[in-house]
C-alpha positions, 0 to 999 in steps of 0.5 A: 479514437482507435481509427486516429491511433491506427491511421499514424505511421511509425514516422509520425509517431517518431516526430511526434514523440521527438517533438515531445522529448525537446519540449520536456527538454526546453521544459526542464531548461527553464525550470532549472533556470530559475533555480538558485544553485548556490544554496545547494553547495556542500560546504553550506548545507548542514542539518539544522538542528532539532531540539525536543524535550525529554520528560524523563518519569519513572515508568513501572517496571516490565513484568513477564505474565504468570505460568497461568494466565499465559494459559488461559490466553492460550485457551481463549485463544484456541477456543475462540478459533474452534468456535470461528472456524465452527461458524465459517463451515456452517455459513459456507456448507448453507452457501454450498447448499443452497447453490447446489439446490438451485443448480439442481433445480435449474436442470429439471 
């Protein structure tokens, strides 16, 4: 395939590519024939209208969290990320270590 590609001058490719953009041409002519172009005028194209129907339901009223449970939220939070960050550093110094064994044996 490489020996094909090398084996075209700039000329062939240049016709080549010619050829190709006058059949997209011709292309884009036929498809465009056949398309009605009186239904794209402005004076006819308006938005149908779209109909929905609202339930309008009493709905309960927002109420901002208390002082302590925006406190324990933030405990949780803050003891779930301790403990996350706890089991990520062990997994990666047993990683770590057992890398550090193998290269380490490798070398003797």
């Amino acid at each position: 395939m490489t020996g094909l590609i090398v084996a075209l001058s700039t000329a062939d490719v240049t016709v080549r590519a010619g050829a190709v953009g006058l059949l997209a041409i011709l292309a884009i002519a036929v498809v465009a024939g056949r398309i009605d172009w009186g239904q794209f005028r402005r004076s006819q194209r308006r938005p149908v209208p779209i109909y929905l129907r609202v339930d309008q339901r009493p709905g309960q009223i927002y109420r901002p969290a208390s002082l302590r449970r925006r406190i324990a939220a933030t405990g949780g939070l803050a003891g779930f990320s301790v403990a996350g960050g706890i089991a990520i550093a062990l997994v990666l110094s047993v990683v770590v270590a057992v890398l550090v064994e193998s290269v380490t044996g490798l070398l003797r």
